[in-house]
MMTF fields as JSON, N, C-alpha, C and O atoms, coordinates in Angstrom:
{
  "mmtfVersion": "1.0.0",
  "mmtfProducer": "UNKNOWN",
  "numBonds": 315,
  "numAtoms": 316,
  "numGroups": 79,
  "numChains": 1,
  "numModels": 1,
  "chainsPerModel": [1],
  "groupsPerChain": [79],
  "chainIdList": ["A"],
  "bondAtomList": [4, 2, 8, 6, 12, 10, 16, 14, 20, 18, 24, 22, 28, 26, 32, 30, 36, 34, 40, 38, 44, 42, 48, 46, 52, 50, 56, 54, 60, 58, 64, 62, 68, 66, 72, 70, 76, 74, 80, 78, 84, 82, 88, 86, 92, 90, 96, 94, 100, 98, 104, 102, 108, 106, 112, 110, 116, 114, 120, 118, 124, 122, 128, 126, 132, 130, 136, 134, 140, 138, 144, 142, 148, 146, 152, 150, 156, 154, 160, 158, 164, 162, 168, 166, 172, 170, 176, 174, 180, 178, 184, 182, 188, 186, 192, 190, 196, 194, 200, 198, 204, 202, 208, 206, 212, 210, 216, 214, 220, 218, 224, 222, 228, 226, 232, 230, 236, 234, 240, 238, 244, 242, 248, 246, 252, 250, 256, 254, 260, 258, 264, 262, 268, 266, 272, 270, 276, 274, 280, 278, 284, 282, 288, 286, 292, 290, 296, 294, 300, 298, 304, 302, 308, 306, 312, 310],
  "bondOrderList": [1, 1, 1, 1, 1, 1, 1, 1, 1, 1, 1, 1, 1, 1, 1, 1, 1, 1, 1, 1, 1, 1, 1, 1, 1, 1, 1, 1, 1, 1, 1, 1, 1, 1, 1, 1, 1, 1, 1, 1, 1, 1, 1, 1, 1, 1, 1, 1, 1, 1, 1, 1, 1, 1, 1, 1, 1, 1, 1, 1, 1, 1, 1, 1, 1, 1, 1, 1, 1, 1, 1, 1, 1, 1, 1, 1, 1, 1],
  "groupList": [{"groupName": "UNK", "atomNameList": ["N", "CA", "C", "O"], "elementList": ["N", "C", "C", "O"], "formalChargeList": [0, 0, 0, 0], "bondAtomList": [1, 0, 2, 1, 3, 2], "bondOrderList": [1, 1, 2], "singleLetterCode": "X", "chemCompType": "L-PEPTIDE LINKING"}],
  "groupTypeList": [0, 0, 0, 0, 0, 0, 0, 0, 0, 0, 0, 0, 0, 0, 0, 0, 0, 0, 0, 0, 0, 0, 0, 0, 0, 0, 0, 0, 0, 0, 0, 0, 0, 0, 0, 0, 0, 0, 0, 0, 0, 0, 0, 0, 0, 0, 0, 0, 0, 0, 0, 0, 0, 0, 0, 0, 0, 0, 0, 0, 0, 0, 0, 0, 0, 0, 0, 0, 0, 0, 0, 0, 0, 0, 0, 0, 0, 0, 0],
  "groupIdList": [1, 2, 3, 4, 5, 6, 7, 8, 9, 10, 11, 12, 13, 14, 15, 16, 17, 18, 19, 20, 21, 22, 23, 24, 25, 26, 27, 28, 29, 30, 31, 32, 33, 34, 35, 36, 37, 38, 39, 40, 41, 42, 43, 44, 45, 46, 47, 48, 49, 50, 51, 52, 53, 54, 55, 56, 57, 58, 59, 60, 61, 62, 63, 64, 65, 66, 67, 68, 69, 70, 71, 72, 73, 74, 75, 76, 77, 78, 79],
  "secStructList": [7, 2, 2, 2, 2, 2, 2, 2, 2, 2, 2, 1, 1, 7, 7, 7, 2, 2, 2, 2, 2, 6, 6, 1, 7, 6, 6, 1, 2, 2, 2, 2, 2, 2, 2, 2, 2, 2, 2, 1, 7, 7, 7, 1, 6, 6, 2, 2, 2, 2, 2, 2, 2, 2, 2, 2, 2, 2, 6, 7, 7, 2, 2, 2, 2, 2, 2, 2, 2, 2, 2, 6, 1, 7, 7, 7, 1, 7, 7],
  "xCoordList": [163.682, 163.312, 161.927, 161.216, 161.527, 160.523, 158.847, 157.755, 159.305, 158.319, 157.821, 156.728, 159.545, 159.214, 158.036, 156.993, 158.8, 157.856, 156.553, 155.912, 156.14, 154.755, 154.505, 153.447, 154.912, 154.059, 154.267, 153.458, 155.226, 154.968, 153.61, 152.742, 153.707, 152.549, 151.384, 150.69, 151.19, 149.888, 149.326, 148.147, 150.516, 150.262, 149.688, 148.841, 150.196, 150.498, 148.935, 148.568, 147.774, 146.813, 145.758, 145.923, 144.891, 143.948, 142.979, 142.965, 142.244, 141.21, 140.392, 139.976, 139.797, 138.209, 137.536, 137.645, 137.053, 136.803, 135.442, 135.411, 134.382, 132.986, 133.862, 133.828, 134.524, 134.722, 135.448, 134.823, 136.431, 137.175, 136.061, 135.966, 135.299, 134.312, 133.141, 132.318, 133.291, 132.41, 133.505, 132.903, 134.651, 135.464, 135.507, 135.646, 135.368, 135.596, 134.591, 133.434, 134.803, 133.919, 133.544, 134.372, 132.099, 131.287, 131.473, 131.052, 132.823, 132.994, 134.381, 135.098, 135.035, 136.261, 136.326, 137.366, 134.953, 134.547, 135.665, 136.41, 135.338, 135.681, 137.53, 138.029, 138.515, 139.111, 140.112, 141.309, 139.289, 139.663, 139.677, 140.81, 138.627, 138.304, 139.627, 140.472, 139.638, 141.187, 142.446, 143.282, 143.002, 143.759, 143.911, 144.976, 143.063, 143.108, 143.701, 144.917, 142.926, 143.236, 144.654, 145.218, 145.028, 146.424, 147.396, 148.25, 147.115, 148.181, 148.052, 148.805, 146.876, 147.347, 147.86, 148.111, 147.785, 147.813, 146.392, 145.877, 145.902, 144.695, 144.839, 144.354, 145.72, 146.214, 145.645, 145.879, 144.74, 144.043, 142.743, 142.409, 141.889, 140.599, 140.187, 139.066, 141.344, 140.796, 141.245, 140.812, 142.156, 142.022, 140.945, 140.256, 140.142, 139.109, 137.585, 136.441, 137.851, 137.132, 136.819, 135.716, 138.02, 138.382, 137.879, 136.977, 138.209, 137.803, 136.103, 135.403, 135.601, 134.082, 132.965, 131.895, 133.914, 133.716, 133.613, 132.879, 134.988, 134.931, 133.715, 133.096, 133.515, 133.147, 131.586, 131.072, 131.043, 129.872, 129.442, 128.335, 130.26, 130.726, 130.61, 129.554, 130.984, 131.294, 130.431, 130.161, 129.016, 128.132, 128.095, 127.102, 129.662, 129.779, 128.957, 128.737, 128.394, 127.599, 128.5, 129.53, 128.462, 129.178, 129.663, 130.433, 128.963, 129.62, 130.736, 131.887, 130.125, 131.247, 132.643, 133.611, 132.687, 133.524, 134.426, 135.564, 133.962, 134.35, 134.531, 135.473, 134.003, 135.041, 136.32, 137.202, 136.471, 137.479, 138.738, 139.737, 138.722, 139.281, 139.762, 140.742, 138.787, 139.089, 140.099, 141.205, 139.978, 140.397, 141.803, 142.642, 141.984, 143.442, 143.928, 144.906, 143.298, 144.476, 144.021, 144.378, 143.24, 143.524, 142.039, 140.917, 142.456, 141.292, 139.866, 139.703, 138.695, 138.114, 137.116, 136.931, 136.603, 136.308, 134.596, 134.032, 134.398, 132.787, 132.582, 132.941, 131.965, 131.729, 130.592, 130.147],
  "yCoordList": [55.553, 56.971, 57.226, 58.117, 56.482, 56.731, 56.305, 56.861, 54.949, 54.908, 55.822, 56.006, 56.326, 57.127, 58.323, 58.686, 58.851, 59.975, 59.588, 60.074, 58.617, 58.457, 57.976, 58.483, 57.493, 57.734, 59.256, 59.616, 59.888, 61.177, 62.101, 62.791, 61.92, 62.288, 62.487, 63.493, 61.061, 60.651, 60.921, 61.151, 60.835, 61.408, 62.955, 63.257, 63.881, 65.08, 65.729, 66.8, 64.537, 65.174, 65.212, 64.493, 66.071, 65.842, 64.469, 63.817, 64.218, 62.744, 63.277, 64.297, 62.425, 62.502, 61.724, 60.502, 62.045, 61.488, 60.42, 59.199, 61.294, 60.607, 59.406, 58.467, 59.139, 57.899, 57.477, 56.432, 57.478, 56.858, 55.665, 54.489, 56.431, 55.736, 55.041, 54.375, 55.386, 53.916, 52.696, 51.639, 52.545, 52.29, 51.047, 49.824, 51.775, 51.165, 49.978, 50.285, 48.567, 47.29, 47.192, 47.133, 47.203, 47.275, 47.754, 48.62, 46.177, 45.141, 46.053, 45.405, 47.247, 47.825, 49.023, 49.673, 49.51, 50.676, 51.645, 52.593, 50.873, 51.31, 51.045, 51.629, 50.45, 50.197, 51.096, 51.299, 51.278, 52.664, 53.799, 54.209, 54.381, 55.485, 55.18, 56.043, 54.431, 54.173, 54.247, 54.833, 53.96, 54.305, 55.662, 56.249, 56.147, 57.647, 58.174, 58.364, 58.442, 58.739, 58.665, 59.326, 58.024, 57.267, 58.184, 58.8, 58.186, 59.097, 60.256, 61.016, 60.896, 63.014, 63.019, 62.222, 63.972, 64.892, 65.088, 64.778, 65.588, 66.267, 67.502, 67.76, 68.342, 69.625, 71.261, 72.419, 70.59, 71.887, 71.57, 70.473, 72.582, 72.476, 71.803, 71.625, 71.588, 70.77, 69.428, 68.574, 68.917, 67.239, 67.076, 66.395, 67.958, 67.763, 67.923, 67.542, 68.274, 68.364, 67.03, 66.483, 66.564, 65.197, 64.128, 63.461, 63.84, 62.804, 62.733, 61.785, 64.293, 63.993, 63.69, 63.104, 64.441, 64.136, 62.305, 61.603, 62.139, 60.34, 59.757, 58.744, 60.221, 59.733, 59.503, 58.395, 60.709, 60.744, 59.976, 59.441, 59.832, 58.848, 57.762, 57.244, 57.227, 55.611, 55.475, 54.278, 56.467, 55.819, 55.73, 55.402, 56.146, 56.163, 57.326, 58.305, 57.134, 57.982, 58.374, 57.699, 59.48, 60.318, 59.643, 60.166, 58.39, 57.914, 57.274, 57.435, 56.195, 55.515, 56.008, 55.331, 57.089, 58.061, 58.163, 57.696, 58.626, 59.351, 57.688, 57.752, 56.432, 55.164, 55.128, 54.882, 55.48, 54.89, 55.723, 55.128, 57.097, 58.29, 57.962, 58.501, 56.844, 56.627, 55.707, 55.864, 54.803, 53.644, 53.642, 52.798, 54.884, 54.957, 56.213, 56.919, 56.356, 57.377, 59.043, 59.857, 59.671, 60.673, 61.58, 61.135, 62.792, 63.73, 63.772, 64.355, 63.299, 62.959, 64.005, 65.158, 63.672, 64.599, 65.523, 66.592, 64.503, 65.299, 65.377, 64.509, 66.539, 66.637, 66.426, 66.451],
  "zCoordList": [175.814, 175.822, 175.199, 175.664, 174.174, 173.412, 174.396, 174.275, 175.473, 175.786, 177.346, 177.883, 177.761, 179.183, 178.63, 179.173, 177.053, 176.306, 176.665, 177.597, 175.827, 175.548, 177.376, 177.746, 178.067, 179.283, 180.153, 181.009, 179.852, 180.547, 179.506, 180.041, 178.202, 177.628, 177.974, 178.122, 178.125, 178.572, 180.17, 180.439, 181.235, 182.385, 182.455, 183.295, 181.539, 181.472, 181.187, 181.67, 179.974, 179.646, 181.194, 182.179, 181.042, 181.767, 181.514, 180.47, 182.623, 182.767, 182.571, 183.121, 181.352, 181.014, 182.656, 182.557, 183.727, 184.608, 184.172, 184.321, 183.606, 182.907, 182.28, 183.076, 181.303, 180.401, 181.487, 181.67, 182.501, 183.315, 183.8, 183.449, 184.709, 185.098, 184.747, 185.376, 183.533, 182.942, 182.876, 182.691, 182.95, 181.995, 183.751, 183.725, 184.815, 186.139, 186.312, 186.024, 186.759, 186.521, 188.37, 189.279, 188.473, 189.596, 190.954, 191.722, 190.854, 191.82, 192.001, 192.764, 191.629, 191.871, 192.157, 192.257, 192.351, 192.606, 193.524, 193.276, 194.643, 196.119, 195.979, 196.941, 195.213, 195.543, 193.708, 193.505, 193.111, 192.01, 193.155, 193.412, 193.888, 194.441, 195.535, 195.771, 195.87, 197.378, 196.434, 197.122, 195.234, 194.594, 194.124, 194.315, 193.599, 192.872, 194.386, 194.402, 195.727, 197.0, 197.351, 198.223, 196.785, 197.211, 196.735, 197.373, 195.392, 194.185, 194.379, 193.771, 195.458, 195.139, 197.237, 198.141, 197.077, 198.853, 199.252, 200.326, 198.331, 198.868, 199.655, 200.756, 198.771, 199.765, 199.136, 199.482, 197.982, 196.655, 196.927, 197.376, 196.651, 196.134, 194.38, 193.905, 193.83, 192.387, 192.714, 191.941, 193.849, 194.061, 194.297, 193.538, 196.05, 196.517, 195.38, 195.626, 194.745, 193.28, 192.629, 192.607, 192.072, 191.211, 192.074, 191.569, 193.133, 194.427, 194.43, 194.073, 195.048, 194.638, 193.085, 192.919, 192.185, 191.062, 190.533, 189.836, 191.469, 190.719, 191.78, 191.455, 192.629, 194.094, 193.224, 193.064, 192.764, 192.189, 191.18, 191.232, 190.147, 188.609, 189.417, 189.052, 190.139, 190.954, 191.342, 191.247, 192.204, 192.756, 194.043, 194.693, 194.681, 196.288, 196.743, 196.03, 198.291, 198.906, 199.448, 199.428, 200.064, 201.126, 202.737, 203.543, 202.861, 204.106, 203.717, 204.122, 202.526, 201.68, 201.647, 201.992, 201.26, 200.61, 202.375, 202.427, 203.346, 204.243, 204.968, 205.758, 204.944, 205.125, 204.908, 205.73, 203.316, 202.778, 203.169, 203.574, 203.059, 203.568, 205.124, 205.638, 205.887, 207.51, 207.065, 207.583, 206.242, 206.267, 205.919, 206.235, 205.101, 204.065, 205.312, 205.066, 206.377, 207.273, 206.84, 207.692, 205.557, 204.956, 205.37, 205.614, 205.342, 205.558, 205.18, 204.108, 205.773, 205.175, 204.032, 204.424, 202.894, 201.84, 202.45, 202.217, 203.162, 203.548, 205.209, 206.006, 205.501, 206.947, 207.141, 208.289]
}
């Protein structure tokens, strides 16, 4: 019980997205950004937020971005 706590806790705060992404190593860029993707809907304007936000922190360009979105099946974030 004590540790479901401390992980619903920790789910619960908001992401420092800036420290996330330093925190992300080069070479995993593209495949952090296909995970985060993975875990929402993308059905709000504050996912579509968080996505370009990390998108930006990571360094991905906008085609990049709109690959990976082809690649994982999901709407893509930029027209």
């Amino acid at each position: 019980p004590d540790e479901i706590a401390f992980v619903q806790n920790e789910m619960s705060k908001p992401l420092d997205v800036d420290a996330f992404v330093r925190s992300v190593p080069a070479e995993l860029k593209q495949q952090v950004y296909l995970m985060s993707l993975m875990a929402i809907d993308l059905d709000s304007q504050n996912e579509a937020q968080y996505l370009h936000s990390l998108a930006q922190g990571l360094g991905l360009d906008q085609d990049s971005v709109n690959q990976i979105h082809d690649q994982a099946g999901a709407q893509r974030l930029y027209s």
